[in-house]
N, CA, C and O atoms as CSV, one atom per row, in Angstrom:
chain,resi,resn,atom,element,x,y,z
A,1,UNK,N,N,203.499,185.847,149.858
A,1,UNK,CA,C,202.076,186.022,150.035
A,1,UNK,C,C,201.847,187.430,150.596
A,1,UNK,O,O,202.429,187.697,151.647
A,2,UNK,N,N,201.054,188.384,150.015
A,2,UNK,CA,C,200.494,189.545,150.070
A,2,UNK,C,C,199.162,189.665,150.334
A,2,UNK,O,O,198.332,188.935,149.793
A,3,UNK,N,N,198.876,190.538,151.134
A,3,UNK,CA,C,197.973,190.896,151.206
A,3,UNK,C,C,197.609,192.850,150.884
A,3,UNK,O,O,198.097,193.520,151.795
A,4,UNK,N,N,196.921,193.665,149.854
A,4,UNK,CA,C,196.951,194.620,149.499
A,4,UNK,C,C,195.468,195.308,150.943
A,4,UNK,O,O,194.386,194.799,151.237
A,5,UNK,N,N,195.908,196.132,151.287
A,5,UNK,CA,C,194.800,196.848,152.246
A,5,UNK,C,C,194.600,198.420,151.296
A,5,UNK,O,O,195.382,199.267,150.863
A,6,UNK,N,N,193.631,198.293,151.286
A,6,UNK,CA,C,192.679,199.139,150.295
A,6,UNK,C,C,191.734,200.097,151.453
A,6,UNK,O,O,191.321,199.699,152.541
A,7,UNK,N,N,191.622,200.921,151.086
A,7,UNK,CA,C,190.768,201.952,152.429
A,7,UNK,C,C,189.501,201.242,152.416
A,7,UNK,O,O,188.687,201.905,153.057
A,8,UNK,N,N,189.027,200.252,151.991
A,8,UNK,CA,C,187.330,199.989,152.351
A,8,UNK,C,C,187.753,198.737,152.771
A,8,UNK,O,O,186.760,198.212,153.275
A,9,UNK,N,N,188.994,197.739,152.852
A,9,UNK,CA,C,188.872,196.766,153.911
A,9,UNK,C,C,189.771,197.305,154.771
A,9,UNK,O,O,190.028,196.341,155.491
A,10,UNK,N,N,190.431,198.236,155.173
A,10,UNK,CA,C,190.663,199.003,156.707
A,10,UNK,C,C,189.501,199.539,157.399
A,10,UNK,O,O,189.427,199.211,158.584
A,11,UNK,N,N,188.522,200.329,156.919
A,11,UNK,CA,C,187.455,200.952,157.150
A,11,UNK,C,C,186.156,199.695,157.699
A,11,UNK,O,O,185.173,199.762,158.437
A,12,UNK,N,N,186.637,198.883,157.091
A,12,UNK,CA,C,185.046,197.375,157.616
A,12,UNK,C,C,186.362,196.542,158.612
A,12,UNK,O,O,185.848,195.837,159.480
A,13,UNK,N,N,187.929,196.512,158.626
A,13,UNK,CA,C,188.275,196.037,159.761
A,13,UNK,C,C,188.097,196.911,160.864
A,13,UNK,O,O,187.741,196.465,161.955
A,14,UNK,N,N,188.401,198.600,160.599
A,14,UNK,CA,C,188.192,199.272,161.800
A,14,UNK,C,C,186.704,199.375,162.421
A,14,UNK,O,O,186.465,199.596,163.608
A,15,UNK,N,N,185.678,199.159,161.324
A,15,UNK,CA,C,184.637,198.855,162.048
A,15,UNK,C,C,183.676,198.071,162.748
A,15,UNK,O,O,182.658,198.335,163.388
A,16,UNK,N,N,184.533,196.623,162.324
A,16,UNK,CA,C,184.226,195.732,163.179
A,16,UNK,C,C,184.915,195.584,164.468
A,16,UNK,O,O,184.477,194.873,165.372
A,17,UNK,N,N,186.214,196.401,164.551
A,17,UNK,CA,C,186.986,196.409,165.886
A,17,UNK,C,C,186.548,197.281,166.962
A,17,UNK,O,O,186.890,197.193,168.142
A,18,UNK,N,N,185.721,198.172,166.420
A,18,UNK,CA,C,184.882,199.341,166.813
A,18,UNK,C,C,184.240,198.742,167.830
A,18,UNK,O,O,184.485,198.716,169.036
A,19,UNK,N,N,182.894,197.993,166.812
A,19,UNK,CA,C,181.521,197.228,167.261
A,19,UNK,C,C,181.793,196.302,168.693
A,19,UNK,O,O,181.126,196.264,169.728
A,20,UNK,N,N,183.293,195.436,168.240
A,20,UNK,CA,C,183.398,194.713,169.453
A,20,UNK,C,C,183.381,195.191,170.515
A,20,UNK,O,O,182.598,194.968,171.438
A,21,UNK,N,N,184.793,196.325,170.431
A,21,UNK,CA,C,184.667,196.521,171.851
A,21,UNK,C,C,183.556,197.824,172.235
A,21,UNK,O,O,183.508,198.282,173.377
A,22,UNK,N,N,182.856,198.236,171.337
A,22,UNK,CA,C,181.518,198.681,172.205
A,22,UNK,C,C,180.910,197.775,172.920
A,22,UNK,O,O,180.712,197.853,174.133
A,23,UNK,N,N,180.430,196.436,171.845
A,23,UNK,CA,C,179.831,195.332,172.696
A,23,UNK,C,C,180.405,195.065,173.982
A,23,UNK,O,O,179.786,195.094,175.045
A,24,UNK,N,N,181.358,194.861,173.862
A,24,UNK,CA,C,182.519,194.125,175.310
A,24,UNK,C,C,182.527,195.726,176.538
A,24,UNK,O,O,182.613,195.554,177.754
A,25,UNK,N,N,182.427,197.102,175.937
A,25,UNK,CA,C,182.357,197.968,176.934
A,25,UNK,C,C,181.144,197.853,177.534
A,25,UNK,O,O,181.161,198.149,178.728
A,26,UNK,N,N,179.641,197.372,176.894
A,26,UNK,CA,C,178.652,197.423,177.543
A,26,UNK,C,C,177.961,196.258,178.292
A,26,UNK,O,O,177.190,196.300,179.250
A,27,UNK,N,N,178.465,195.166,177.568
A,27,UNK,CA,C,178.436,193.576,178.498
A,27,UNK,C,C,178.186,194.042,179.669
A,27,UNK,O,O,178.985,194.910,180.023
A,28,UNK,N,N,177.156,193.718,180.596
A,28,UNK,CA,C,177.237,193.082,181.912
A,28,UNK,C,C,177.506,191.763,182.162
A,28,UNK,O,O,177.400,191.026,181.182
A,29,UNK,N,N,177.849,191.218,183.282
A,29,UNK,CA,C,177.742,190.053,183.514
A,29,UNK,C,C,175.676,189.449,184.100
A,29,UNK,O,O,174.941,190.313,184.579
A,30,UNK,N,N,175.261,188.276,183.954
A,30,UNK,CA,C,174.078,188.081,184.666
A,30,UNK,C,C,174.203,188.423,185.959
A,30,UNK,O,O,175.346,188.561,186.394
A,31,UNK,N,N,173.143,188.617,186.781
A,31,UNK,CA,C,173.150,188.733,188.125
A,31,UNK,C,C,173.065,187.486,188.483
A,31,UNK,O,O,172.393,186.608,187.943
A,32,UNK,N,N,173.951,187.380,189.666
A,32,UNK,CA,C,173.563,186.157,190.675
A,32,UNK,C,C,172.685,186.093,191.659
A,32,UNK,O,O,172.269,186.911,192.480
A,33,UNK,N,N,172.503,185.129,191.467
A,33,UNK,CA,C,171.506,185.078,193.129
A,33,UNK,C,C,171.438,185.759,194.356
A,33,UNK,O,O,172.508,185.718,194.963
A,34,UNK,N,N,170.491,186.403,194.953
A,34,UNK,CA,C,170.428,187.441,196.026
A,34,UNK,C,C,171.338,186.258,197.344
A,34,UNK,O,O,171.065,185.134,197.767
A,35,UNK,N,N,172.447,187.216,197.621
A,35,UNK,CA,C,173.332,186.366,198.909
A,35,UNK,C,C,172.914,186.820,200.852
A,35,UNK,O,O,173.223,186.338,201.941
A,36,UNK,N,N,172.098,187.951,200.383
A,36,UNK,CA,C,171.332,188.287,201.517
A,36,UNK,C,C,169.720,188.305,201.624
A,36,UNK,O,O,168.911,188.276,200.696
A,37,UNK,N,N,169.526,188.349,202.746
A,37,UNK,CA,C,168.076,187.870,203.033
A,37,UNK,C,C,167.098,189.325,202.596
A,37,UNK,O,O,165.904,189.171,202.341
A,38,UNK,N,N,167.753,190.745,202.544
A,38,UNK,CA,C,166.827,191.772,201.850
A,38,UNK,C,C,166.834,191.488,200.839
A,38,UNK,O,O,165.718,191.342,200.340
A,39,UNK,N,N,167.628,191.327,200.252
A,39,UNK,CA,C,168.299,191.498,198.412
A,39,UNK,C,C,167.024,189.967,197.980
A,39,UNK,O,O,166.402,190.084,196.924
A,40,UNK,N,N,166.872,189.202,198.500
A,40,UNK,CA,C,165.311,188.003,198.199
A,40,UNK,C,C,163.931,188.843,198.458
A,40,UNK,O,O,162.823,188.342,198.265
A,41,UNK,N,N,164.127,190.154,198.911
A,41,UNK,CA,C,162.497,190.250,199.165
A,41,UNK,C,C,162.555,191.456,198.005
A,41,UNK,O,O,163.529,192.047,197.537
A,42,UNK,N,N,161.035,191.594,197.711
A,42,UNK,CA,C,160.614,192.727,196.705
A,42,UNK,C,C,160.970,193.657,196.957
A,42,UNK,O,O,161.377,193.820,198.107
A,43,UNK,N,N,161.008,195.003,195.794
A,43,UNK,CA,C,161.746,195.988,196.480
A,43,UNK,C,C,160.177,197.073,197.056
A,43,UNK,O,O,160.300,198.180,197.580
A,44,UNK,N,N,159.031,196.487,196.820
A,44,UNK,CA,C,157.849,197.310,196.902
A,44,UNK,C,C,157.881,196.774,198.806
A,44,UNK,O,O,157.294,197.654,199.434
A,45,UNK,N,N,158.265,195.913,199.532
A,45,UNK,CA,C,158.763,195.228,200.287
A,45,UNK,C,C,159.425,196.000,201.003
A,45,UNK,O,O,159.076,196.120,202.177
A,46,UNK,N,N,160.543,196.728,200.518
A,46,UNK,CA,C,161.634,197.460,201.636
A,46,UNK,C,C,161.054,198.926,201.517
A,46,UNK,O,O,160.872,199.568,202.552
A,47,UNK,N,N,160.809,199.381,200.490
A,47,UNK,CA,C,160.517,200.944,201.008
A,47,UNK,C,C,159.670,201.029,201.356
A,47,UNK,O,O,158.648,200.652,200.782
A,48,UNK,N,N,159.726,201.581,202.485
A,48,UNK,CA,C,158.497,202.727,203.290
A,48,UNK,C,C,156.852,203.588,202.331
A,48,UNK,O,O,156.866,204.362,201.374
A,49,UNK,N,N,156.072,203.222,202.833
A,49,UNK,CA,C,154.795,203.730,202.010
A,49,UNK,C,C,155.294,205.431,201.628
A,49,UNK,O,O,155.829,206.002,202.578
A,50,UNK,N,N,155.195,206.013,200.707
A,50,UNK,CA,C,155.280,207.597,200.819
A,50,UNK,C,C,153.858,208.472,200.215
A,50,UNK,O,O,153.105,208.168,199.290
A,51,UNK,N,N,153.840,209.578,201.070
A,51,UNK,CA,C,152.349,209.996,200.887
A,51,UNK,C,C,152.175,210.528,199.924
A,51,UNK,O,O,153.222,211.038,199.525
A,52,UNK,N,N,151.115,210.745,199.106
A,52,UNK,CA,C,150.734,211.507,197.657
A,52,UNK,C,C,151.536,212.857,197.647
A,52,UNK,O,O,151.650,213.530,198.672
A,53,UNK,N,N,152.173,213.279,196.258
A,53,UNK,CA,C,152.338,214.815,196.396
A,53,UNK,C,C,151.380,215.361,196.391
A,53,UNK,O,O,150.443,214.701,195.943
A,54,UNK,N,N,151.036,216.882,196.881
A,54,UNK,CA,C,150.265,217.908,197.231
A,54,UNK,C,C,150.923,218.736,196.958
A,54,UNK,O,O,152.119,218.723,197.250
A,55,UNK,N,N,150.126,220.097,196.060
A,55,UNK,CA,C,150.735,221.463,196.152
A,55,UNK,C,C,150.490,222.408,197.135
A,55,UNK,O,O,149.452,222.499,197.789
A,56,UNK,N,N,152.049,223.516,197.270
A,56,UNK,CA,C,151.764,223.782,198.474
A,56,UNK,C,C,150.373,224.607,199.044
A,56,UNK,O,O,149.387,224.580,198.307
A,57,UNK,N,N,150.301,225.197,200.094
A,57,UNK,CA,C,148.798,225.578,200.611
A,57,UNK,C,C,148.731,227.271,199.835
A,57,UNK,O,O,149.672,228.050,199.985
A,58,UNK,N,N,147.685,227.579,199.155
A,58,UNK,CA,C,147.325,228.098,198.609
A,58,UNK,C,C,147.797,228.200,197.195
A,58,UNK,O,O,147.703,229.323,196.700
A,59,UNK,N,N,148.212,227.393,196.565
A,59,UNK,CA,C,148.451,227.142,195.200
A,59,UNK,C,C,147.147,226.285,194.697
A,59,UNK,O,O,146.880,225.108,194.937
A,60,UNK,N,N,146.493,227.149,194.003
A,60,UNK,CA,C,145.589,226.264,192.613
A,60,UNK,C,C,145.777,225.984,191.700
A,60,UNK,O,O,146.493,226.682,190.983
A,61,UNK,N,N,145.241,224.837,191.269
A,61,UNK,CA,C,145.613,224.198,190.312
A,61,UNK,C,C,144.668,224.588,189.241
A,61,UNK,O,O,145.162,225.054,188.214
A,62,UNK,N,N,143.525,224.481,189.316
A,62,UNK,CA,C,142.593,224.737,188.721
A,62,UNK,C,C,141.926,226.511,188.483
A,62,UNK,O,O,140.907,226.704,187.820
């Protein structure tokens, strides 16, 4: 029993071996559940208010 490999079924095996492990390099796993009590609150929640930008003093804009 033979099998003949021809450059266009090497070329669609190498490119499905390709595809996988791109897929499998970019997989994450799901996230789990927050295990600390910050990681449960919003993140609009933990940071600090920050004030509008402004350009500096004597720069116009207009």
């Amino acid at each position: 029993m033979s099998f003949n490999f021809d450059r266009r079924t090497f070329l669609k095996g190498a490119g499905a071996v390709g595809a996988a492990s791109l897929l499998a390099a970019c997989w994450q796993p799901a996230a789990k559940s927050p295990t600390t009590p910050a990681m449960a609150l919003p993140p609009a929640v933990l940071l600090p208010p920050t004030p509008p930008a402004l350009p500096p003093e004597g720069v116009h804009l207009l």
